[in-house]
N, CA, C and O atoms as a MOPAC input file, in Angstrom:
PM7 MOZYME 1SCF
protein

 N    121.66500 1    20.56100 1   103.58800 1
 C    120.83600 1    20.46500 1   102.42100 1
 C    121.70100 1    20.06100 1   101.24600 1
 O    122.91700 1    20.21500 1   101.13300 1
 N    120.84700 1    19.51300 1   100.38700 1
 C    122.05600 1    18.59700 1    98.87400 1
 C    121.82900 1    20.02300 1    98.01300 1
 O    120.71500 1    20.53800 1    98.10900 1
 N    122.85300 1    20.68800 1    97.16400 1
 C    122.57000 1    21.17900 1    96.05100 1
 C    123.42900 1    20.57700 1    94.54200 1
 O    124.65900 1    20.53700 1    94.55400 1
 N    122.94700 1    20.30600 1    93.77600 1
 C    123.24700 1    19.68000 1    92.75300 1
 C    123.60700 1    20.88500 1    91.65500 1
 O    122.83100 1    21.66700 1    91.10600 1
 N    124.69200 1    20.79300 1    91.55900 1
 C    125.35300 1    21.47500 1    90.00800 1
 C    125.32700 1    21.12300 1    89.33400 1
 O    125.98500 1    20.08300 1    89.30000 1
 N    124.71300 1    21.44700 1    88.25700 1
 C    124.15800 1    20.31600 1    86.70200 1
 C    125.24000 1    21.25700 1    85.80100 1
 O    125.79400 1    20.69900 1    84.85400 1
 N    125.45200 1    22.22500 1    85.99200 1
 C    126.28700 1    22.53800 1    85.05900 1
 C    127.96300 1    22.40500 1    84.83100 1
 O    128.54900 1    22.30000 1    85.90900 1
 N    128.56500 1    22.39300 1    84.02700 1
 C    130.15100 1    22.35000 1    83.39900 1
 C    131.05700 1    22.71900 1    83.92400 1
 O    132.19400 1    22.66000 1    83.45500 1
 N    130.67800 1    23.29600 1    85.28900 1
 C    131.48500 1    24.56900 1    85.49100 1
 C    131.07000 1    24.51300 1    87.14800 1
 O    129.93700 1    24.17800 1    87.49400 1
 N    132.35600 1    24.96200 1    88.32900 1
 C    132.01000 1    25.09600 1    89.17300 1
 C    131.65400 1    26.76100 1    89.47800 1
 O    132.13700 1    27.75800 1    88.94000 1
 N    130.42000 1    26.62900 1    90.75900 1
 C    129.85000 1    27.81900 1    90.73100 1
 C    130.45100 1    28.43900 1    92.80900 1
 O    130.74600 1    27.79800 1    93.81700 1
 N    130.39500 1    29.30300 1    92.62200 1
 C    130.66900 1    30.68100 1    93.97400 1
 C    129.96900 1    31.06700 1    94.11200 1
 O    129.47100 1    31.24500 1    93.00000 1
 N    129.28800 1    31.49500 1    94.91400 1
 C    128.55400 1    32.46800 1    95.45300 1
 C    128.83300 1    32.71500 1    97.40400 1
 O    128.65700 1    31.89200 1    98.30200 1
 N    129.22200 1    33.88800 1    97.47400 1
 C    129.18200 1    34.38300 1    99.19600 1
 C    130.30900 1    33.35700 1    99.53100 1
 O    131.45900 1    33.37900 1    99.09200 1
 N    129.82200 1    32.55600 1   100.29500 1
 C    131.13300 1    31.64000 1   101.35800 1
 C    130.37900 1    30.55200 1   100.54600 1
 O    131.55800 1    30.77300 1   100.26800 1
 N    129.79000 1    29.77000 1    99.98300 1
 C    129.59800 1    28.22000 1    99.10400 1
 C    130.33800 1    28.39800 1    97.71300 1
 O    130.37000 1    29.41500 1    97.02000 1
 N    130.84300 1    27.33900 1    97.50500 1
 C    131.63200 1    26.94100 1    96.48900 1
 C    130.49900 1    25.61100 1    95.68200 1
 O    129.67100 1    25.19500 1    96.49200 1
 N    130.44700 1    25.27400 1    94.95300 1
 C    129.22800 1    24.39000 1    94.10100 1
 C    130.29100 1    23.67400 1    93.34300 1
 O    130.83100 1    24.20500 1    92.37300 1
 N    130.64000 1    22.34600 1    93.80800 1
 C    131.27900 1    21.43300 1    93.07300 1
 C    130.55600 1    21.18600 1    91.55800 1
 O    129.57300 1    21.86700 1    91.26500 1
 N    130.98100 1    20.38100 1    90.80000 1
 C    129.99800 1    20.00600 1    89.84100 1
 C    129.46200 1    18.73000 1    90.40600 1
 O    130.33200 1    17.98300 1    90.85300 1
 N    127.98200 1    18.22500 1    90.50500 1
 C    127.61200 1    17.02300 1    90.82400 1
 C    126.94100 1    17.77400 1    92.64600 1
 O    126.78700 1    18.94500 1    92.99500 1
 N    126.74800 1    16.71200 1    93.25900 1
 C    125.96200 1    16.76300 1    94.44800 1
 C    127.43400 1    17.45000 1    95.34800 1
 O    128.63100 1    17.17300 1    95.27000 1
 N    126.61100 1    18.51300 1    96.24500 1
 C    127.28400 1    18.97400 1    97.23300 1
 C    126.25900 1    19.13600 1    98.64500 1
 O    125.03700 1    19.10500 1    98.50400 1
 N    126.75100 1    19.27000 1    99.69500 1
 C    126.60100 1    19.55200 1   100.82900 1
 C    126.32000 1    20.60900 1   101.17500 1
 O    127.40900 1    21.17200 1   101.06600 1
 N    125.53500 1    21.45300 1   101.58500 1
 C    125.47100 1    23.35300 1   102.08200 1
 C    124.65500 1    23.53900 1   103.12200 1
 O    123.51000 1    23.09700 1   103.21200 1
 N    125.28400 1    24.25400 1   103.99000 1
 C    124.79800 1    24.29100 1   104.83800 1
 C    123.68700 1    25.40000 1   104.83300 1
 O    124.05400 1    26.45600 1   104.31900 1
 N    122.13900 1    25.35900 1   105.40100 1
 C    120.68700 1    25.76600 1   104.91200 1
 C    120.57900 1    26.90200 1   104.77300 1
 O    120.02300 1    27.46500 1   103.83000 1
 N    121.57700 1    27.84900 1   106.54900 1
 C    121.59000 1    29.00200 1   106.71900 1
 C    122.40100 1    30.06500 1   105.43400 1
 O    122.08500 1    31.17600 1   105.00700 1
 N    123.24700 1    29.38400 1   105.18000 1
 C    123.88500 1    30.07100 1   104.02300 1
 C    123.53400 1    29.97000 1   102.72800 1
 O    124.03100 1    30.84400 1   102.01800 1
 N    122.78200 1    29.12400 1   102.14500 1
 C    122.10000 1    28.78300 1   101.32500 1
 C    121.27000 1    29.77400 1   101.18400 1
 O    121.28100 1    30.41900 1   100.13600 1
 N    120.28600 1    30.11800 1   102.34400 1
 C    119.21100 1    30.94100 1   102.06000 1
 C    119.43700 1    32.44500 1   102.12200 1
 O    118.63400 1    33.36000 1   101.94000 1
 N    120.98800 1    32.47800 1   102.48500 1
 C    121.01900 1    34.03500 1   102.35600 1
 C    122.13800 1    33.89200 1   100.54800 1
 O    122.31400 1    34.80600 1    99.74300 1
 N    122.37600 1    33.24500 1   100.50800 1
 C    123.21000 1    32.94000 1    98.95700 1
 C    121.86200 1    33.05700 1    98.11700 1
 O    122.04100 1    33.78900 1    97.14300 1
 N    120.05400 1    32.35700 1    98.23500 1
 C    119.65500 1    32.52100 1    97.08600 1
 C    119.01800 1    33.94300 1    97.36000 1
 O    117.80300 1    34.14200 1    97.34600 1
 N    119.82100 1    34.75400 1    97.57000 1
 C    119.06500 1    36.24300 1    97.82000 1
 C    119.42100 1    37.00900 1    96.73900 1
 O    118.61300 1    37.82700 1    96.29900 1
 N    120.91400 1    36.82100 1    96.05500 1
 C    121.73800 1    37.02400 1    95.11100 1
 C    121.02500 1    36.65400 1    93.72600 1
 O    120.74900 1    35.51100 1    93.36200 1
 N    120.75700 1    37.95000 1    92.95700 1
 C    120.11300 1    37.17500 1    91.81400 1
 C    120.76100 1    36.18600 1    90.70600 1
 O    120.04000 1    35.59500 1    89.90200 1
 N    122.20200 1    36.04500 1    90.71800 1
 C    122.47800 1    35.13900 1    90.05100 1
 C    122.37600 1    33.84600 1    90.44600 1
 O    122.63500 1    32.93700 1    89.65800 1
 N    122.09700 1    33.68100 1    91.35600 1
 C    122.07400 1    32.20100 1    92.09000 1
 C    120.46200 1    32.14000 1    91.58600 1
 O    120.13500 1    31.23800 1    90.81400 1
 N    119.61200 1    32.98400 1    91.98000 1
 C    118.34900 1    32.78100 1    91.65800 1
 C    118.06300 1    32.45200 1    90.03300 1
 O    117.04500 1    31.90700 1    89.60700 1
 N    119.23000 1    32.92400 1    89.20700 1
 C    118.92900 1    32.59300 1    87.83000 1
 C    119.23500 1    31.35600 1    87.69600 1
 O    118.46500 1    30.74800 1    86.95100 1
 N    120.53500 1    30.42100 1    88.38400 1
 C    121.05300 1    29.12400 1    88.45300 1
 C    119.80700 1    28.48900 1    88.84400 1
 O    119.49900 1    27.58100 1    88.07200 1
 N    119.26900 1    28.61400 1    89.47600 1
 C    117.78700 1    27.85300 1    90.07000 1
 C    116.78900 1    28.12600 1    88.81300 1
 O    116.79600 1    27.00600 1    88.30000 1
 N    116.05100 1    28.81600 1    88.11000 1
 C    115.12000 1    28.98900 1    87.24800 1
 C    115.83000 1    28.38500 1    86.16300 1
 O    115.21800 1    27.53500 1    85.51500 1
 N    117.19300 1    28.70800 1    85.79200 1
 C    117.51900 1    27.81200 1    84.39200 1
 C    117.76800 1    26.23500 1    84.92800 1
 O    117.75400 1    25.48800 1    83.95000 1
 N    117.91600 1    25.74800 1    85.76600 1
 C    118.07300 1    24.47500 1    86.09600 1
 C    119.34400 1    24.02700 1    86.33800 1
 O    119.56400 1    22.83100 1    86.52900 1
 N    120.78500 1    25.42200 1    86.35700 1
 C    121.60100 1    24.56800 1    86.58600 1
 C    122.10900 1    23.66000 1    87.76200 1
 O    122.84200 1    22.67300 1    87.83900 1
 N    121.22200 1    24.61800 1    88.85800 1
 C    121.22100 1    23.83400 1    90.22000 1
 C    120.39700 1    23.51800 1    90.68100 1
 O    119.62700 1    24.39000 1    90.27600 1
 N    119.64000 1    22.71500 1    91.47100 1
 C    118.87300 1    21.74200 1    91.97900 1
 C    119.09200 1    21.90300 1    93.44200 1
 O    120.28200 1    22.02600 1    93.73500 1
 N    118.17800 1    21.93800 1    94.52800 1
 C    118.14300 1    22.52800 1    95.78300 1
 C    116.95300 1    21.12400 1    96.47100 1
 O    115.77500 1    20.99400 1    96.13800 1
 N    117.78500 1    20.15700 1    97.55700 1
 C    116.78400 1    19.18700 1    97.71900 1
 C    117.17300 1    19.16300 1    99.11900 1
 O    118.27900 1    19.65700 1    99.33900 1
 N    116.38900 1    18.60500 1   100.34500 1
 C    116.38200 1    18.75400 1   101.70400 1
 C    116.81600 1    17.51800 1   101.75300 1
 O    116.30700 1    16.70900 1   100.97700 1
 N    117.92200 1    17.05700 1   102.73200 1
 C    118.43600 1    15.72000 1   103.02000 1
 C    120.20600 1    16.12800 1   102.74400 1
 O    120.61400 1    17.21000 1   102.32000 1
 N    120.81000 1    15.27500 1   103.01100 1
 C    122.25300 1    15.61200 1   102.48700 1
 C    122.90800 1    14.48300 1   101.45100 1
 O    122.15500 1    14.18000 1   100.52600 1
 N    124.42300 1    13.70500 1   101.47600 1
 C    124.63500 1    13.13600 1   100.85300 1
 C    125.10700 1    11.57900 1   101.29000 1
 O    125.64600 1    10.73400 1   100.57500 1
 N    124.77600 1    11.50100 1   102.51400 1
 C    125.37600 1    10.68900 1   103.29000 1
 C    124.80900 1     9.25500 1   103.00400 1
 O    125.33400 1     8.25000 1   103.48400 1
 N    123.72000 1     9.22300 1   102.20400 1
 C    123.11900 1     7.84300 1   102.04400 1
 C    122.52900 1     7.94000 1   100.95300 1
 O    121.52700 1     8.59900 1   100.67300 1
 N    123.23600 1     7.18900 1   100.24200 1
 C    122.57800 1     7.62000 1    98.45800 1
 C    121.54500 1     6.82700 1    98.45400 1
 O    120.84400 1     7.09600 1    97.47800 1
 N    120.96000 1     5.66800 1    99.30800 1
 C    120.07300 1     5.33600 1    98.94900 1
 C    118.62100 1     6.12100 1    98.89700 1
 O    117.64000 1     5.87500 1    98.19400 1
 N    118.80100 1     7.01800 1    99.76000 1
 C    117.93500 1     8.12200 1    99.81300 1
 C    117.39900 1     8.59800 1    98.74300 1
 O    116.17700 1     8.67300 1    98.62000 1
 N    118.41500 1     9.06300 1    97.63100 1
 C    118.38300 1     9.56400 1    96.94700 1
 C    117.44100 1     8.83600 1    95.35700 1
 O    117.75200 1     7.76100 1    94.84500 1
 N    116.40500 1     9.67000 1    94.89300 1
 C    115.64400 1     8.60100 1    94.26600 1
 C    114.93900 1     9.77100 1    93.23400 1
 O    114.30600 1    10.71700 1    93.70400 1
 N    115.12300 1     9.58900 1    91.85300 1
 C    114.69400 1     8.22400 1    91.45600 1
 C    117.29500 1     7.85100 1    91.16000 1
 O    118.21700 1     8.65800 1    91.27500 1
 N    117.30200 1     6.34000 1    90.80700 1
 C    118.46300 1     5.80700 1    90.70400 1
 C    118.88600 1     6.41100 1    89.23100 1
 O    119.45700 1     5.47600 1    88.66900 1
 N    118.87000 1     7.33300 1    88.51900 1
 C    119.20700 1     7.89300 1    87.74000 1
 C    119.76800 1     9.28700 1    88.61300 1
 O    120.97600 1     9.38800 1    88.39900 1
 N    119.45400 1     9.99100 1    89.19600 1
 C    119.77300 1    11.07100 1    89.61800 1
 C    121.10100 1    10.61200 1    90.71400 1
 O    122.14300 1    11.23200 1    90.50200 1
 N    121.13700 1     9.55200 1    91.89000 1
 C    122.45200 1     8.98200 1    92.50300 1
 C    123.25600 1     8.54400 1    91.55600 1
 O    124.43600 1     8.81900 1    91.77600 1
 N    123.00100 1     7.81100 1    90.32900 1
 C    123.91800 1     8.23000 1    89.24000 1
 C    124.73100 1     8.98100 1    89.14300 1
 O    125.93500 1     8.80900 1    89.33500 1
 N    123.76300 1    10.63900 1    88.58800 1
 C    124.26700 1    11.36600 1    88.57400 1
 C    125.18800 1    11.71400 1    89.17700 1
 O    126.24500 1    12.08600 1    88.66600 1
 N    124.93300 1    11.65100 1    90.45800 1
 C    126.06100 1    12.09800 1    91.69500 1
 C    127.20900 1    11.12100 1    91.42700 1
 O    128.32400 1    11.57300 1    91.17000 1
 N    127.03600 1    10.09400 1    91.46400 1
 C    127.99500 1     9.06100 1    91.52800 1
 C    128.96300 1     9.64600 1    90.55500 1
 O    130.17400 1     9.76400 1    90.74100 1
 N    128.54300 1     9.86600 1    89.89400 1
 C    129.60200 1    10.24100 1    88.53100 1
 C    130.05500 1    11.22200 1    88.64600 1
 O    130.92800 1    11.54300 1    87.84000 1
 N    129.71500 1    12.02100 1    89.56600 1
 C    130.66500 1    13.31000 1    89.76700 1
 C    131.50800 1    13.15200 1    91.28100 1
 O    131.62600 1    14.16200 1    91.97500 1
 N    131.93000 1    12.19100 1    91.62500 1
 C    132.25300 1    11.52900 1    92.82500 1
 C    133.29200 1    11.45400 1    93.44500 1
 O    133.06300 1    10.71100 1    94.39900 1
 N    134.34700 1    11.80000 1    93.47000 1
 C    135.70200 1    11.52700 1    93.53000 1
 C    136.40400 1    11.55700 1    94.52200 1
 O    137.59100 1    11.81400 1    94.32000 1
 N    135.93100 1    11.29900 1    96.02200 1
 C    136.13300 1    10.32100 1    96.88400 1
 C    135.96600 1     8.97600 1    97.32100 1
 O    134.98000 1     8.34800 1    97.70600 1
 N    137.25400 1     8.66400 1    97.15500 1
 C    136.97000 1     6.90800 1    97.30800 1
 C    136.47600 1     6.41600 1    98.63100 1
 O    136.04300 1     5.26800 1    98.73100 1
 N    136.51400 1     7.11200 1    99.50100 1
 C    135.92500 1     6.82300 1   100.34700 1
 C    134.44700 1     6.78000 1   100.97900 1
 O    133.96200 1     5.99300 1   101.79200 1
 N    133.75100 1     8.19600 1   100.15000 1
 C    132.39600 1     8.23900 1   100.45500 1
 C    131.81400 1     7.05000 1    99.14900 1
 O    130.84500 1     6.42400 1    99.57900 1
 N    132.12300 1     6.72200 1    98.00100 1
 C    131.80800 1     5.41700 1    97.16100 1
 C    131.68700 1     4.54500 1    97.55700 1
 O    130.66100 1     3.91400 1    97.29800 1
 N    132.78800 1     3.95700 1    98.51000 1
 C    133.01400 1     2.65500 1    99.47300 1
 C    131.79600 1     2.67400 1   100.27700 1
 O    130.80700 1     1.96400 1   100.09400 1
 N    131.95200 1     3.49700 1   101.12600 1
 C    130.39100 1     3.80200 1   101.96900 1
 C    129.02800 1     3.56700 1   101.23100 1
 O    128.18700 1     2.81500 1   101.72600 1
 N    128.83800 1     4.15200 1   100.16200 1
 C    127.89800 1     3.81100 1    99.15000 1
 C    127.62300 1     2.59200 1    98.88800 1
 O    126.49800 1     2.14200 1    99.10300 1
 N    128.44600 1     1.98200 1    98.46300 1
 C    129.07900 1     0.70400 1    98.06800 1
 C    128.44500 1    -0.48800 1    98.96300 1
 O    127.89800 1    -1.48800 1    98.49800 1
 N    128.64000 1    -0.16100 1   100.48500 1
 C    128.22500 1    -1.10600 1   101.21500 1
 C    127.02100 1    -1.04100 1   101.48000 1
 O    126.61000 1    -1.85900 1   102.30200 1
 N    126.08400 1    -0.10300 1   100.91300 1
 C    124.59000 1     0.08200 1   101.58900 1
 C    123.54400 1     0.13200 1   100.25900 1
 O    122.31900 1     0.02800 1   100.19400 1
 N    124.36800 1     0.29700 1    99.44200 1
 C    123.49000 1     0.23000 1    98.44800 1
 C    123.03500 1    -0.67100 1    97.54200 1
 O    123.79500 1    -1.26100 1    96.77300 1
 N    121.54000 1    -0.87000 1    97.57200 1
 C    120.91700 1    -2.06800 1    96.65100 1
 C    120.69000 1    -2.09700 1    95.58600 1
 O    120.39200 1    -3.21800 1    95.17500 1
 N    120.69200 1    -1.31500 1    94.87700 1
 C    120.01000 1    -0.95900 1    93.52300 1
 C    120.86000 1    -1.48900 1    92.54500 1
 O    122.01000 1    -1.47100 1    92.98400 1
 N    120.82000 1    -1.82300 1    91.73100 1
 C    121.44000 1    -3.13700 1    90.67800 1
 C    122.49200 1    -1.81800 1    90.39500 1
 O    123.51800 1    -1.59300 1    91.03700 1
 N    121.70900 1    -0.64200 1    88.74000 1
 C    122.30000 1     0.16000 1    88.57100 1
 C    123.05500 1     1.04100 1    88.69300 1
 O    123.76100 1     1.59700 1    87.85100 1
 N    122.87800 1     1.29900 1    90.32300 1
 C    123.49000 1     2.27900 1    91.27800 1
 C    124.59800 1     1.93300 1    91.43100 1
 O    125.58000 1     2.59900 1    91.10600 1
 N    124.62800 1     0.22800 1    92.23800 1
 C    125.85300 1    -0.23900 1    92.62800 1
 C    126.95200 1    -0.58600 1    91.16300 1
 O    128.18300 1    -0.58900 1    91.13700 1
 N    126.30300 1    -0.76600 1    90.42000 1
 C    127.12100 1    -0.89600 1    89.03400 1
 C    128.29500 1     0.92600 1    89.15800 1
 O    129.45700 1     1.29900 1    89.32300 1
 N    127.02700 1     1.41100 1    88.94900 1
 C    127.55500 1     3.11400 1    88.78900 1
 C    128.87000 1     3.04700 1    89.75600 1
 O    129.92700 1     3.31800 1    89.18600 1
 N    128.93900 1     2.74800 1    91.03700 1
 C    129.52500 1     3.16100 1    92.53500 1
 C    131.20100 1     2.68300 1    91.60500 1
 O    132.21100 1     3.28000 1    91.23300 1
 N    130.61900 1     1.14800 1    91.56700 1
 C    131.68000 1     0.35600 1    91.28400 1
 C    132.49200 1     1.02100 1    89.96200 1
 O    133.68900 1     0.79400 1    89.78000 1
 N    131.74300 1     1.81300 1    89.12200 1
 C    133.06400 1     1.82600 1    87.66700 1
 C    133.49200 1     3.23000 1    87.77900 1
 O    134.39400 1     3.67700 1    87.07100 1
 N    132.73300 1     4.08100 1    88.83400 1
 C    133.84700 1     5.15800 1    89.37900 1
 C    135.04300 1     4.99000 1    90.24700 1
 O    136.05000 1     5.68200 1    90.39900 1
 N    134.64500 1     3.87600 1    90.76900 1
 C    135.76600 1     3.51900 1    92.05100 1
 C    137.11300 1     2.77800 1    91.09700 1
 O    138.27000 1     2.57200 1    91.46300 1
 N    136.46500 1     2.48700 1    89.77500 1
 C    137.40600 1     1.65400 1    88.88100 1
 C    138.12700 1     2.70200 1    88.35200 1
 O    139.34900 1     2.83800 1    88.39500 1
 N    137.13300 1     3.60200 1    87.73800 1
 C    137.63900 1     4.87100 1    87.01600 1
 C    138.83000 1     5.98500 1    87.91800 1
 O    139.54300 1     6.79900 1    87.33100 1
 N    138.81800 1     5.79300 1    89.30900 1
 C    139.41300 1     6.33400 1    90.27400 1
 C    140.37400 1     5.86000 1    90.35300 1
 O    141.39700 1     6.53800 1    90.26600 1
 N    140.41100 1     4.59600 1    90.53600 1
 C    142.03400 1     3.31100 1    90.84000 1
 C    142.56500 1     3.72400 1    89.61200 1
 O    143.70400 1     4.17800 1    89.71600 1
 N    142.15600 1     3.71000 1    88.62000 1
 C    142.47300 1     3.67900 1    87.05900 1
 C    143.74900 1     4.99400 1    86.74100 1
 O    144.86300 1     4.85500 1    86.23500 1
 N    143.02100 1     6.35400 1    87.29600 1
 C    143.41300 1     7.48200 1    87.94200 1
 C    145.01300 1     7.81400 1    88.48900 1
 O    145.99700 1     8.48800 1    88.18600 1
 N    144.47800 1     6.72700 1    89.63600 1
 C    145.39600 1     6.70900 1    90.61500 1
 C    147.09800 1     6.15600 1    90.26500 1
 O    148.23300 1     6.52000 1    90.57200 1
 N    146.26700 1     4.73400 1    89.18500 1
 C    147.52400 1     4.23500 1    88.87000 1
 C    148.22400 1     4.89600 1    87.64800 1
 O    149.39100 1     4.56700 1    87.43300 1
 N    147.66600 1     5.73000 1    86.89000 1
 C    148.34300 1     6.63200 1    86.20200 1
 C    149.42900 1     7.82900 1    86.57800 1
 O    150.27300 1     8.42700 1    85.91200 1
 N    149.06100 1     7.88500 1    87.78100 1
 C    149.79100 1     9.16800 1    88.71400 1
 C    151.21700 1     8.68600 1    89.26600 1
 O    152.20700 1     9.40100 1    89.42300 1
 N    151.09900 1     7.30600 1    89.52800 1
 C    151.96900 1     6.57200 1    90.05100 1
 C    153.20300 1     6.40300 1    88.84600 1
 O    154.20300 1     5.72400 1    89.07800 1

């Protein structure tokens, strides 16, 4: 299942860790994590977002403002690339591309 961290800050709960931006969780743990009332408050204030599907194909993901979102919290160059090759959306692929820039950009600073 995708859960989306909208907020500033990465979140814990039980054995899940909540990147900021789109993450991966697996359902069973999920549903014993929203048993916890702070997780249940993260859900009513909106900082997390709980959607069925995972992250493996952003085209999935809709409306192209929200894969945005993700995109921008992204920071494997490798799942971008993947993105990259499947994705149609004018905006999206714009998005893919100036993280993957913003990443090299990164990279060559480290160097």
């Amino acid at each position: 299942m995708r859960v989306i961290n909208h907020s500033k800050y990465i979140k814990h709960v039980e054995e899940i860790s909540l990147n900021i931006g789109g993450n991966e969780v697996d359902e069973k743990a999920w549903e014993k994590a929203t048993q916890h009332p702070i997780v249940k408050g993260w859900i009513e204030n909106g900082d997390v977002e709980v959607e069925q599907g995972d992250l493996e194909d952003i085209t999935k993901i809709t409306p192209g403002s929200k894969a945005i979102a993700i995109i921008e919290t992204t920071f494997s160059q490798e799942k971008l690339q993947k993105w990259q090759e499947t994705e149609k959306r004018k905006a999206v692929l714009e998005a893919i591309n100036k993280q993957i820039e913003y990443l090299n950009q990164q990279n060559d600073k480290e160097e």
